[in-house]
C-alpha positions as CSV (number, residue, x, y, z in Angstrom):
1,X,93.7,117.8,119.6
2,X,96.7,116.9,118.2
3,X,98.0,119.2,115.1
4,X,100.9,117.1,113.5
5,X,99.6,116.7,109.8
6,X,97.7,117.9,106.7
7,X,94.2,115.3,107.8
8,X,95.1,116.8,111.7
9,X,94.6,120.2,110.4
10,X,91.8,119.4,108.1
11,X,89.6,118.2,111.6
12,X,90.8,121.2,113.6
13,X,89.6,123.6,111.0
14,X,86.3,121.9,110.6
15,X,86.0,122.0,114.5
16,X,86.4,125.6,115.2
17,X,84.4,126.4,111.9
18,X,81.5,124.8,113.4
19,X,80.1,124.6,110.2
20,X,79.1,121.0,108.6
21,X,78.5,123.0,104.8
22,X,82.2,124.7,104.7
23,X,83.7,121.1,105.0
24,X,84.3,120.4,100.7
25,X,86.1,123.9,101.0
26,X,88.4,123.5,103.5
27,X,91.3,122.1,101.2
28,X,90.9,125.3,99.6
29,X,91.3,127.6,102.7
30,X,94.8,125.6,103.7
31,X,95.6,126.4,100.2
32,X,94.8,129.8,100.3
33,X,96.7,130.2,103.6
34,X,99.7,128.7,102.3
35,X,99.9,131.0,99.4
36,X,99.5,133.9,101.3
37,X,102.5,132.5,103.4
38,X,104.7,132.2,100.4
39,X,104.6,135.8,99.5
40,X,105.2,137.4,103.3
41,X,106.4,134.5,105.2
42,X,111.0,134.6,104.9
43,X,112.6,132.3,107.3
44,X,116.0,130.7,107.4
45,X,113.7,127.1,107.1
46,X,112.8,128.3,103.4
47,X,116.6,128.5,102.4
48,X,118.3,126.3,99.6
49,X,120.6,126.4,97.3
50,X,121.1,125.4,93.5
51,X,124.2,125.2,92.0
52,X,125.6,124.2,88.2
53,X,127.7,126.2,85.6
54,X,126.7,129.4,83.5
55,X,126.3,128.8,79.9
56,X,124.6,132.3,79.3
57,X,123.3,135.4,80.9
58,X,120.1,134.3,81.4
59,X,119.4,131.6,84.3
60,X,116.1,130.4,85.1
61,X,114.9,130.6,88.5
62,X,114.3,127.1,90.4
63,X,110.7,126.0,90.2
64,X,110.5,126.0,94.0
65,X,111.5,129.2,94.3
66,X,109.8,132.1,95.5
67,X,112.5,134.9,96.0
68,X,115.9,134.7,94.9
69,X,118.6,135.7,98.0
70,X,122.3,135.8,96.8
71,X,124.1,134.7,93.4
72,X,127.4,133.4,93.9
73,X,130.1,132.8,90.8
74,X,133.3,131.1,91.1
75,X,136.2,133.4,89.6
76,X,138.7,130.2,89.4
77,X,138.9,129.2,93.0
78,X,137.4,132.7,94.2
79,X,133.6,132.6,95.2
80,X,132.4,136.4,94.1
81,X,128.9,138.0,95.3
82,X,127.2,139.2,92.0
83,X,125.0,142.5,93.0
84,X,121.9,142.9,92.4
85,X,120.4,145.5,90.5
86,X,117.1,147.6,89.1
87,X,116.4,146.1,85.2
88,X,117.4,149.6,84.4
89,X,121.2,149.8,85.9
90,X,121.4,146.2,84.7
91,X,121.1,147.5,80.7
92,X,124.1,149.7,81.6
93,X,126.4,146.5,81.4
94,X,125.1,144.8,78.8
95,X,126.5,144.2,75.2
96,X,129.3,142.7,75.8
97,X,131.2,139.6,77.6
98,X,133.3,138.7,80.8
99,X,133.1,138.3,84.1
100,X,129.3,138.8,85.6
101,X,129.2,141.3,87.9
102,X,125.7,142.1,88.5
103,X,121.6,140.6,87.9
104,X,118.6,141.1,88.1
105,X,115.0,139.6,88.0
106,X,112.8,139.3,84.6
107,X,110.0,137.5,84.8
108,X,110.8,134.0,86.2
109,X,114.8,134.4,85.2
110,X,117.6,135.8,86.4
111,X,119.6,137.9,84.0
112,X,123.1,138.5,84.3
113,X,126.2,141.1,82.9
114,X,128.1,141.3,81.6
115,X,126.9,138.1,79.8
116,X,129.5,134.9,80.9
117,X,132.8,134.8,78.8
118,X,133.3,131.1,80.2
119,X,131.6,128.3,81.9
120,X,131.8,129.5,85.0
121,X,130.0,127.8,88.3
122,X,127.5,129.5,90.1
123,X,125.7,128.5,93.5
124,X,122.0,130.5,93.5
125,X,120.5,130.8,97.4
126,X,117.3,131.7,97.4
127,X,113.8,130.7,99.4
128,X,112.2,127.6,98.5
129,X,107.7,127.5,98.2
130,X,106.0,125.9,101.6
131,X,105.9,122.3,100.6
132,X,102.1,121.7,100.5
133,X,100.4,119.9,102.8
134,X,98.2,118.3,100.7
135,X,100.7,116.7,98.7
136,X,103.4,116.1,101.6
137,X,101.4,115.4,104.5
138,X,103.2,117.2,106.4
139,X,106.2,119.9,106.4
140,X,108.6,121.8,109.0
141,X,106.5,124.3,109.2
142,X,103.3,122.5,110.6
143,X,106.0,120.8,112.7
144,X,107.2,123.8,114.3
145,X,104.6,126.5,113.8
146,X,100.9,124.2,113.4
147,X,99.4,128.1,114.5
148,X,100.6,129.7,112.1
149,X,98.8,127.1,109.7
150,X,95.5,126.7,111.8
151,X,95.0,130.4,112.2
152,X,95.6,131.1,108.6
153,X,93.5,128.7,107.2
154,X,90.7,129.9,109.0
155,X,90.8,133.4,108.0
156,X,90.5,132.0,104.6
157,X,86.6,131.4,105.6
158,X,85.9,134.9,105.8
159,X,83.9,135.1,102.6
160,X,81.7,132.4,104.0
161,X,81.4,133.8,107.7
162,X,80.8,137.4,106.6
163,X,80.3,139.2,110.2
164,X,81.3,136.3,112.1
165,X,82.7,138.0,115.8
166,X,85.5,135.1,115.2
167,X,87.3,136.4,112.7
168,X,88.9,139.4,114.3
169,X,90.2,137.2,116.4
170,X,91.3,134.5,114.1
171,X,93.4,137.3,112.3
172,X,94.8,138.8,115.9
173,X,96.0,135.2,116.9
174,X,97.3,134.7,113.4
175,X,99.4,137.9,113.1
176,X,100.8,136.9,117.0
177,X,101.7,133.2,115.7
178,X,103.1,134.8,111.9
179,X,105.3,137.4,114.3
180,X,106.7,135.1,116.5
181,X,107.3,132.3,114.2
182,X,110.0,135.2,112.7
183,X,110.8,136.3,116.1
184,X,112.4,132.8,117.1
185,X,113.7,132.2,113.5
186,X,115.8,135.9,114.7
187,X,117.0,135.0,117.6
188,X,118.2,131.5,116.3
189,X,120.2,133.1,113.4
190,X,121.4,135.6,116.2
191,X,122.8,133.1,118.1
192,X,126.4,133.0,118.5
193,X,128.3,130.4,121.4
194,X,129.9,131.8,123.9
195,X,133.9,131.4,123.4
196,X,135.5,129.0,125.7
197,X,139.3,129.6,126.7
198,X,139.9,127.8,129.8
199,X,139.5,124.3,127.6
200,X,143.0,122.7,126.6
201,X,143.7,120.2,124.1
């Protein structure tokens, strides 16, 4: 069967479940499996940017995001890497203006110091939320990795299933699909093309 979209996966799931009673629940087990993918899942797929210009020393976090990854601030033409820090050793640099040097997380904001003397432009990287299914149809992930999805979702029936000898399994197969989805997304950022140097131009 073919696994290309949200209503794909839907029918898969209600075909391994075997169960005709779990079917008004099943929305809520892709759901359930896509949360639990935005907390451990980190690939190079989830990766975007947001960029704009500081105006103070607080910046709210993207909506979409789930985990911040770098801050970058332009220093007049200079792009510099602001560090990040513990709330703590953030406090030690704060009361005063300039340059920011390091953040930190609070909540659903990132907090800079020292706070901004200027308007400077900033580009935020950081991982973007699983676009849902539901909503989407489909996303890269269900393109790339529809295990991943079908496994996971299926766990999600364990409170119905109880002792079910399936489930075991379910969460082996899962873990394998969740371990080599990272694997490949590894080796791709590993990559590097070997250097050519008998090519004139």
């Amino acid at each position: 069967m073919s696994l290309a979209n949200y209503t794909d996966l839907v029918s898969s799931i209600g075909n391994w479940l075997k169960r005709d009673n779990l079917t008004a629940v099943i929305p809520d087990f892709i759901a359930l499996a896509e949360a639990r993918l935005a907390r451990d899942l980190r690939v190079r797929a989830m990766e975007t940017s947001a960029s704009g210009a500081l105006s103070s020393d607080t910046l709210p976090l993207p909506s979409d995001a789930v985990e911040p990854k770098s801050l970058t601030v332009m220093n007049g033409s200079k792009p510099m890497r602001v560090a990040y820090v513990s709330p703590d050793t953030l406090s030690d640099s704060q009361g005063y203006s300039a340059f920011p040097r390091v953040f930190t997380l609070i909540g659903k904001n990132i907090v800079m110091a020292p706070a901004p003397d200027s308007a400077y432009s900033y580009t935020l990287m950081y991982y973007a939320k699983l676009p849902a299914l539901a909503a989407n149809g489909t996303n890269w992930l269900m393109t790339n990795c529809p295990d991943v999805y079908l496994y996971g979702s299926l766990l999600q029936a364990a409170p119905y299933l109880k002792d079910d000898a399936r489930l075991p399994v379910w969460e082996q197969l899962y873990k394998d699909a969740f371990e080599s989805t990272e694997v490949s997304d590894d080796r791709s950022a590993q990559f590097t093309m070997r250097v050519r140097t008998d090519v004139r131009v």
